[in-house]
N, C-alpha and C positions, 0 to 999 in steps of 0.2 A: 618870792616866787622866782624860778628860773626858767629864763625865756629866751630862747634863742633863735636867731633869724638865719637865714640862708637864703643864696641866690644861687641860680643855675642856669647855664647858657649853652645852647648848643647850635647847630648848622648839619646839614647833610646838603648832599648834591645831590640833585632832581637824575633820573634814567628814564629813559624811553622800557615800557614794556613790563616795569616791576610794579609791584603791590604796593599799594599806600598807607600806611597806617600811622594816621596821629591821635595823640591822647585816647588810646586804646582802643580806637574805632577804626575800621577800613575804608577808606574812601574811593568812590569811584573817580579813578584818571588815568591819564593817560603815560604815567609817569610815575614814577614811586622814588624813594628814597637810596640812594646807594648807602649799605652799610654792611659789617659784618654778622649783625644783630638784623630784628625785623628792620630798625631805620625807625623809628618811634622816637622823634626826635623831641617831641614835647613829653613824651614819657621821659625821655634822657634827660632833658633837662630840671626835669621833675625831680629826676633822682641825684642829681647834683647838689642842686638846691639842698635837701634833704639832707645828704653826706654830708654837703660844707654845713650844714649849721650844727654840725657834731664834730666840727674836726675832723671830718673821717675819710677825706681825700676827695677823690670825684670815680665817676664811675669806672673813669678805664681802667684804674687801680684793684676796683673791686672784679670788673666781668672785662678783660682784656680780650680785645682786638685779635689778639693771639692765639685764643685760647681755642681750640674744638669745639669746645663744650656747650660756647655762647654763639657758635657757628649761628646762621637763621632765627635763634632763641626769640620767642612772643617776649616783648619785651614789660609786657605787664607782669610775668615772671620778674623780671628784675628788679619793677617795680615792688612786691610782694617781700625781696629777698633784703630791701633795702627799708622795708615797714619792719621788717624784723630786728634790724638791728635797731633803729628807732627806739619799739617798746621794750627790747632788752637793755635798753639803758636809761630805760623809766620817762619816757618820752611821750607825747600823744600829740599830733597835728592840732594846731590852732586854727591854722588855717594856709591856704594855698594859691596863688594867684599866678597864671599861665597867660602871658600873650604869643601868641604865633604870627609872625609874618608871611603870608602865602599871596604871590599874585592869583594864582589858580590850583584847586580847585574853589571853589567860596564855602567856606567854615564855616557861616552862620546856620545852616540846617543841620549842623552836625555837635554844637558847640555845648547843649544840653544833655548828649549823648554822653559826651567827652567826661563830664560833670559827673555824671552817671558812675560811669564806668569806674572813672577813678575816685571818686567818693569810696565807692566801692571795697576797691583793691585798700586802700587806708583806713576804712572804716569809721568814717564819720558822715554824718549827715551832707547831703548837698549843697547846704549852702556855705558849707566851710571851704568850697571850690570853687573858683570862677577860673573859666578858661575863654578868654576873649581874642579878636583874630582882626587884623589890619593886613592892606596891599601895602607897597612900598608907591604905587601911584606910578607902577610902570619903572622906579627908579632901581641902578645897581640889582643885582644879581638872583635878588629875589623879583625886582619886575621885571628881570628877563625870563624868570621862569627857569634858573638855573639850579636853584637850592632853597630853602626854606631853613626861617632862623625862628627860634623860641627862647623866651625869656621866661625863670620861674622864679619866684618868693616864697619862702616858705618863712610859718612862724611855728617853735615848738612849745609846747610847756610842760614842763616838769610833773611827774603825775603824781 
C-alpha cells in the first residue's frame, strides 16, 4: 500500500476591518486575515500539507501571490483545485488533522463547521477531519492578537 504523509504550515497577520475566514467558515471579528487570497490560513495550510505529501511544492508555487487571478480568490476554490490533483494521481485522503492557534476569536463554536465544510470540499466522511484550536496563553504574536498560525497532517492512500 502506498501511504503518504504531509505537513502544512502557515501564518497570516491579523487587520483591523477585514473579513475572517478560517477552515472555510466566516468568523465574526473584528480583524481578518491580510492576504492576497481570502487569508484562509487553515485552508492554506491544508493545502500545503496536501502538495508536500505529493512532492508537489506548496501552494504559492501552484496559486501565486502574484497572480490576478487568485487576487480575493474563496480559498476553498483552492482547496478543490488541489483535491484535483490528489485524485489524478490516484490518491484519496486518509485522513486530516488541523490545529489553529488564535488568541481571539474562540474556535470552539465553529470547529464542527470547519469539519463540515472541509470534509466536504475532499470528500470524505467527517470524521476523517478534525480541526482543533489552542490560545498561545496571551504569549508572542498570536497572544497579541497580531496573526494567527495553523498546522496541518495530512495522510494519503493510494486508491
Amino acid at each position: 500500500m502506498d501511504i503518504r504523509i504531509g505537513h502544512g504550515y502557515d501564518v497570516h497577520a491579523l487587520g483591523e476591518g477585514l473579513k475572517l475566514f478560517i477552515g472555510g467558515v466566516e468568523l465574526e471579528h473584528t480583524k481578518g486575515c491580510i492576504a492576497h487570497s481570502d487569508g484562509d490560513v487553515a485552508i492554506h495550510a491544508l493545502c500545503d500539507a496536501l502538495l508536500g505529501a505529493l512532492a508537489l511544492g506548496d501552494i504559492g508555487k501552484h496559486f501565486p501571490d502574484t497572480s490576478s487571478e487568485f487576487k480575493g480568490i474563496d480559498s476553498k476554490i483552492l482547496l478543490a483545485r488541489v483535491m484535483e490533483l490528489v485524485w489524478e494521481r490516484g490518491y484519496l485522503l486518509g485522513n486530516a488533522d488541523i490545529t489553529i492557534a488564535a488568541q481571539k476569536p474562540k474556535m470552539a463554536p465553529h470547529l464542527l463547521r470547519m469539519r463540515e465544510v472541509l470534509s466536504s470540499i475532499m470528500k470524505v466522511d467527517v470524521e476523517r477531519v478534525s480541526v482543533k484550536a489552542t490560545t498561545t496563553e496571551r504569549l508572542g504574536f498570536v497572544g497579541r492578537e497580531e496573526g494567527i498560525e495553523v498546522w496541518a497532517s495530512v495522510i494519503l492512500l493510494k486508491n
